[in-house]
TORKOL-4160 file (C-alpha; in steps of 0.2 Angstrom, whole numbers, padded with zeros to 4 digits, m for minus):
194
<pt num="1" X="m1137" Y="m0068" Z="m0574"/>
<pt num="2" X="m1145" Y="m0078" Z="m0561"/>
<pt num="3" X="m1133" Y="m0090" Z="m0550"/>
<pt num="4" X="m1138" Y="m0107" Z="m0549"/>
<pt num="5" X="m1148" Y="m0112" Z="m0533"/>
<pt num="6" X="m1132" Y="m0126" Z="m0525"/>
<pt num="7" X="m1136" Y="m0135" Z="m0510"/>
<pt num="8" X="m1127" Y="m0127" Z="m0496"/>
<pt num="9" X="m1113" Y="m0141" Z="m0494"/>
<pt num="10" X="m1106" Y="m0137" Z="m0512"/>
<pt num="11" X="m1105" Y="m0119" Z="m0510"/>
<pt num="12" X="m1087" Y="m0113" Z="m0508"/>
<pt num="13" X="m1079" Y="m0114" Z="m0491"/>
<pt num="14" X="m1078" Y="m0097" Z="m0491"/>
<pt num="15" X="m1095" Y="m0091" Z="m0497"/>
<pt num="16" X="m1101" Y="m0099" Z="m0479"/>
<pt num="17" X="m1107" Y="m0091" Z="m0466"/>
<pt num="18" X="m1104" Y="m0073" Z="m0474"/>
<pt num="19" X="m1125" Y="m0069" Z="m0476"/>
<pt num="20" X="m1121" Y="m0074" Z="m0497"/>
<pt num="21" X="m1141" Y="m0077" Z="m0500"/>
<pt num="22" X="m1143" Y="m0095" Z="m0509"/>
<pt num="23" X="m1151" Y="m0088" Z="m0526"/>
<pt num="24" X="m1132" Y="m0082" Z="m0530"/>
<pt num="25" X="m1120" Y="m0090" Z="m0521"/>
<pt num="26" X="m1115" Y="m0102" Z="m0539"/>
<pt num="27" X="m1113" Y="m0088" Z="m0549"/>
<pt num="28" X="m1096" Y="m0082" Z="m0553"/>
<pt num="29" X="m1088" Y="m0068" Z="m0562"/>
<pt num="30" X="m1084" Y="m0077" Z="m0579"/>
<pt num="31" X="m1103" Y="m0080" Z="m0580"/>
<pt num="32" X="m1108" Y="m0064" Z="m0582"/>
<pt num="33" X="m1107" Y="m0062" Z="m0601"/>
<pt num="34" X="m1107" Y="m0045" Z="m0600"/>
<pt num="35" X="m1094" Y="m0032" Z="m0605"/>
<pt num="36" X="m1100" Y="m0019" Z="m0595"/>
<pt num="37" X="m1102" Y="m0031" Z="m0579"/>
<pt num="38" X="m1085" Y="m0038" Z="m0582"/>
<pt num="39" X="m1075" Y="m0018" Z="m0584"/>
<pt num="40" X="m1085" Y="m0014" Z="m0569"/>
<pt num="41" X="m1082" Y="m0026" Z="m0558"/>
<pt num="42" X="m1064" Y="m0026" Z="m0563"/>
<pt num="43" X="m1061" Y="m0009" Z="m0559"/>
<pt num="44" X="m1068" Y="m0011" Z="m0541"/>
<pt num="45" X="m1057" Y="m0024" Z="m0536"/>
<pt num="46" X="m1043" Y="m0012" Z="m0534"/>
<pt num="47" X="m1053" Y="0001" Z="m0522"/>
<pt num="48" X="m1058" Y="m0015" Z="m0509"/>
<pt num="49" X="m1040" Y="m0021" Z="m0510"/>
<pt num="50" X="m1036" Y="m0002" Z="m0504"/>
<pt num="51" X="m1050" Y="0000" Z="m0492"/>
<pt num="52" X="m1062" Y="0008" Z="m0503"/>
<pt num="53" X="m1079" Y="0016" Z="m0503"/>
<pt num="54" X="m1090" Y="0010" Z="m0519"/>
<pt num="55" X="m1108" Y="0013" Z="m0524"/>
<pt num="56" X="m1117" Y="0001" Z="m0536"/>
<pt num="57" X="m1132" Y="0009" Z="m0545"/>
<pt num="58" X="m1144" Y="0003" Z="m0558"/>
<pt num="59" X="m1158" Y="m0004" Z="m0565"/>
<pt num="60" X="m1165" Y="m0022" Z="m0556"/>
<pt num="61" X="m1159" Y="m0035" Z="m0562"/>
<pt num="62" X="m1144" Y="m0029" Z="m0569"/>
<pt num="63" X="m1131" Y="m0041" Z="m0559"/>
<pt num="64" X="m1127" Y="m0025" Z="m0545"/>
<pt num="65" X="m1132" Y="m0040" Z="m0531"/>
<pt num="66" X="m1121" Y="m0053" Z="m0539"/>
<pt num="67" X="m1106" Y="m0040" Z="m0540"/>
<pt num="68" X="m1107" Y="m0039" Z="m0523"/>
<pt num="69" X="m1105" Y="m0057" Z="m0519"/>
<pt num="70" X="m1092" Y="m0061" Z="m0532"/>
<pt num="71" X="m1083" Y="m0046" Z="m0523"/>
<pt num="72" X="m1086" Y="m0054" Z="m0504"/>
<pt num="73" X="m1079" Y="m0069" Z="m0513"/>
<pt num="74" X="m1063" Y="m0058" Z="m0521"/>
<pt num="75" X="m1061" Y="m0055" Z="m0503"/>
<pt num="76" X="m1064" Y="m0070" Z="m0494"/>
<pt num="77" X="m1054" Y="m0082" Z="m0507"/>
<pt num="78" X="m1040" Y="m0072" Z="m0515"/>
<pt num="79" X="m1036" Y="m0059" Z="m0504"/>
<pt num="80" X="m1039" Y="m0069" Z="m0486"/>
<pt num="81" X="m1051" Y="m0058" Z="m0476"/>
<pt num="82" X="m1067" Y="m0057" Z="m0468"/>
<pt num="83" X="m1082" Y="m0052" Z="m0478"/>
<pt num="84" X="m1100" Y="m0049" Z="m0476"/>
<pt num="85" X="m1115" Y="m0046" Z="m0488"/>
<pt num="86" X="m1133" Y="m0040" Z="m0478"/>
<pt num="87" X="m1147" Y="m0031" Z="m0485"/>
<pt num="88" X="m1149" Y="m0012" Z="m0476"/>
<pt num="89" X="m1164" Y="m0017" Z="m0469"/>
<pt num="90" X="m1157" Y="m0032" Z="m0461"/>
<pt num="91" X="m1143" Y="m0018" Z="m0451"/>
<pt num="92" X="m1159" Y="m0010" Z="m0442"/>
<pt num="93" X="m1167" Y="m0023" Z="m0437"/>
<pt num="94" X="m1152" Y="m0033" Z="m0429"/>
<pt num="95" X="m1147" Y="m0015" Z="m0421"/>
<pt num="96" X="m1163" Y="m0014" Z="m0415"/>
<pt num="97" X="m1163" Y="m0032" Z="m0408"/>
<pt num="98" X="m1147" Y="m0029" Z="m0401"/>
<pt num="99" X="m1152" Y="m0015" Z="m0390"/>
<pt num="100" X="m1167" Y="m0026" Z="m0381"/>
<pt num="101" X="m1153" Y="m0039" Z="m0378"/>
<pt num="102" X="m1136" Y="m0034" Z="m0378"/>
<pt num="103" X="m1130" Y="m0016" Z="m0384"/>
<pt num="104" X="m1132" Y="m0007" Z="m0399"/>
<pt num="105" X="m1113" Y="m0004" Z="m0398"/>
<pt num="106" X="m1113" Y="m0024" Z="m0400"/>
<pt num="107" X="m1126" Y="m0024" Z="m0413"/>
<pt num="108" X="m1115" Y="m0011" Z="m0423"/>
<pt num="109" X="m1100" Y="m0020" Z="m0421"/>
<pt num="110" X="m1104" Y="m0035" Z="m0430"/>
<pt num="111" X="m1106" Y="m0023" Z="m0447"/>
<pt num="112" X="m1088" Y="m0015" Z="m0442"/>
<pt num="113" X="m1077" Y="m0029" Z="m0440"/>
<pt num="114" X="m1078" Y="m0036" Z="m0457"/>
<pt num="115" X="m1063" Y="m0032" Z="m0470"/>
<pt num="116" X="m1079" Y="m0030" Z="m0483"/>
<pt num="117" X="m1096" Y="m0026" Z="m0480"/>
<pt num="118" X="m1108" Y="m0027" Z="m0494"/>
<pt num="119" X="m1125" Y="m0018" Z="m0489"/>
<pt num="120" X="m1139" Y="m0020" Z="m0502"/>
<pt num="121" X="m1156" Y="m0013" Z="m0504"/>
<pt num="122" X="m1148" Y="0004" Z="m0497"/>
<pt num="123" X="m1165" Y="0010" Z="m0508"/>
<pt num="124" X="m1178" Y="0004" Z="m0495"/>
<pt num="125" X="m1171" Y="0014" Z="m0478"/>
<pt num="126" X="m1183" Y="0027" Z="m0474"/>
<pt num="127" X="m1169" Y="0041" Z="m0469"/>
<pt num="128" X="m1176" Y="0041" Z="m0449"/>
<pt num="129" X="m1162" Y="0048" Z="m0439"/>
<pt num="130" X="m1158" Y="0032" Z="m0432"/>
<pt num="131" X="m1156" Y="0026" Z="m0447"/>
<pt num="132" X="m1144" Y="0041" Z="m0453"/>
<pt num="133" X="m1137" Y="0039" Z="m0438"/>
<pt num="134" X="m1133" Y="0020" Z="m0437"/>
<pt num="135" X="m1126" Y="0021" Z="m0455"/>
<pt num="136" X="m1115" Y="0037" Z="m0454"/>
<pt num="137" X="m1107" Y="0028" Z="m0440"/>
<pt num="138" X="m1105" Y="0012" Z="m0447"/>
<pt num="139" X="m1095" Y="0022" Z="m0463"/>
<pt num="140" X="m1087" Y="0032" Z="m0454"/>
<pt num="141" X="m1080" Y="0018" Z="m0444"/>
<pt num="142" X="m1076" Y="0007" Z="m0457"/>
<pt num="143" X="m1066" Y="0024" Z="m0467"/>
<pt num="144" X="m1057" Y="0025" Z="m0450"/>
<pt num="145" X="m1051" Y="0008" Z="m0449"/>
<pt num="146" X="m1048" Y="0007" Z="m0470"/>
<pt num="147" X="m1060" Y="m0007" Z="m0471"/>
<pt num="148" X="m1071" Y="m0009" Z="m0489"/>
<pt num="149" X="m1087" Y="m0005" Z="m0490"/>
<pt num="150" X="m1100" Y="m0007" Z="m0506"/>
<pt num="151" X="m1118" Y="m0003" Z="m0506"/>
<pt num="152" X="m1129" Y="m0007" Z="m0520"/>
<pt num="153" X="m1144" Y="0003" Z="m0523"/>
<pt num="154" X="m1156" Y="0004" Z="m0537"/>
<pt num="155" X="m1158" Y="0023" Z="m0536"/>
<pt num="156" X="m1149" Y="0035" Z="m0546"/>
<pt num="157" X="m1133" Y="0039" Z="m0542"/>
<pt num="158" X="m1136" Y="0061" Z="m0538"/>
<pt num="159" X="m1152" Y="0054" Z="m0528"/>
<pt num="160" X="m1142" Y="0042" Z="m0518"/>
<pt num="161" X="m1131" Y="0057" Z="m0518"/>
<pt num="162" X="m1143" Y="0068" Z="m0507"/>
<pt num="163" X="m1150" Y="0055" Z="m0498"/>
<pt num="164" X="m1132" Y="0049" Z="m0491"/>
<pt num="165" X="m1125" Y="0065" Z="m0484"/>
<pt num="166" X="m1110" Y="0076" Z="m0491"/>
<pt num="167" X="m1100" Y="0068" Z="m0478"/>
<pt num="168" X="m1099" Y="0051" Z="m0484"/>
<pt num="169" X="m1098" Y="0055" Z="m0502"/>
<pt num="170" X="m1083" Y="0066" Z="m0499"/>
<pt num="171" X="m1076" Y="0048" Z="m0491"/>
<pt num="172" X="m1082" Y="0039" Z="m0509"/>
<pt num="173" X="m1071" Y="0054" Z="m0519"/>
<pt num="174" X="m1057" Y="0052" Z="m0508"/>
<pt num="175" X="m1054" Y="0033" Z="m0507"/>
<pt num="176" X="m1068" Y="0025" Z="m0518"/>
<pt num="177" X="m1078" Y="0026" Z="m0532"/>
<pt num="178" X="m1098" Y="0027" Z="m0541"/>
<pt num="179" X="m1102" Y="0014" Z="m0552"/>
<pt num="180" X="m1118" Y="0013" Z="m0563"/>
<pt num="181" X="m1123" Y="m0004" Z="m0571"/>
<pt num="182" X="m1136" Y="0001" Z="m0586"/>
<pt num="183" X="m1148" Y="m0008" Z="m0597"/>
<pt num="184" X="m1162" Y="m0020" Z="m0596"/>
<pt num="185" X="m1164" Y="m0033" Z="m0582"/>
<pt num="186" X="m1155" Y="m0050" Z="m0587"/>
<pt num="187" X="m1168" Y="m0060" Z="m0575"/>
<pt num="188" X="m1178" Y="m0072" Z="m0585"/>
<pt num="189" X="m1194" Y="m0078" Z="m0579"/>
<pt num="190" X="m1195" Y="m0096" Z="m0575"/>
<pt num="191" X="m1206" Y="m0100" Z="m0593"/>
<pt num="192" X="m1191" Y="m0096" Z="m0604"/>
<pt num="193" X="m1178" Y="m0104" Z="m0612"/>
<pt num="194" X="m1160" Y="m0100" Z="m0611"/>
């Protein structure tokens, strides 16, 4: 399911500046070639056009990354609205750089603003309570203004359960959703054909 790796002056207009990372910003969703891809991502759409809360969870390699792209693009082409797609680490890190230089206020607002925020590798925060802290924020936030929010992890859903706090899975019941993409790993090491 790998995207094709485009020079950056052929991705779409809308894919730029957005933090869409180059292995996947070719890919589409007709490339999928996968039912179960296809129904999911289908029935996603509908909860970020209302705001919504979703979780993508699976197996690596299983196309949750390229979900969440095709969706910033859903946003950013048909509905007309801001997205952006980071990787949960990537949140810390400029919140911490952001208190040394401007606010953490700041820092956090550049994860608030967009109509879509896509977070991905939610799996490899820690759980710190700065960390807790920056995120329950950030989705509380966002639930408040009825702005879209989908994380993709790779752990299973009643772990990422626990580790997300009753809180904000009460918000996903209310106004989103769980999705889980099953099966093998559709990456294909560089060797192979097809």
């Amino acid at each position: 399911m790998a995207g094709g790796n485009k020079d950056k002056k052929h991705a779409p207009r809308t894919f730029l500046g957005f933090g869409v990372p180059l292995r996947h910003e070719g890919f589409r969703p007709g490339d999928s070639m996968d039912p179960q891809w296809d129904k999911c991502y289908k029935s996603i759409k509908p909860k970020i056009e209302n705001g919504g809360i979703v979780i993508i969870s699976g197996n690596r390699g299983t196309g949750k990354t390229q979900m969440g792209i095709c969706l910033c693009g859903f946003v950013t082409h048909k509905l007309e609205k801001s997205a952006y797609y980071t990787k949960a680490f990537d949140i810390f890190l400029d919140i911490r750089d952001g208190m040394g230089l401007n606010s953490e206020k700041q820092a956090l607002k550049s994860f608030i603003n967009p109509y879509l925020l896509v977070i991905d590798a939610f799996e490899v925060t820690s759980g710190t309570e700065f960390e807790n802290r920056c995120i329950d924020h950030i989705i509380d936030r966002r639930y408040d203004d009825m702005k879209s929010t989908v994380i993709i992890t790779n752990k299973k859903i009643d772990k990422f359960a626990v580790d997300f706090g009753s809180s904000n899975i009460d918000r996903i019941k209310e106004c989103g959703g769980l999705v889980e993409l099953t099966g093998e790993s559709k990456r294909r090491s560089s060797g192979e054909e097809g």
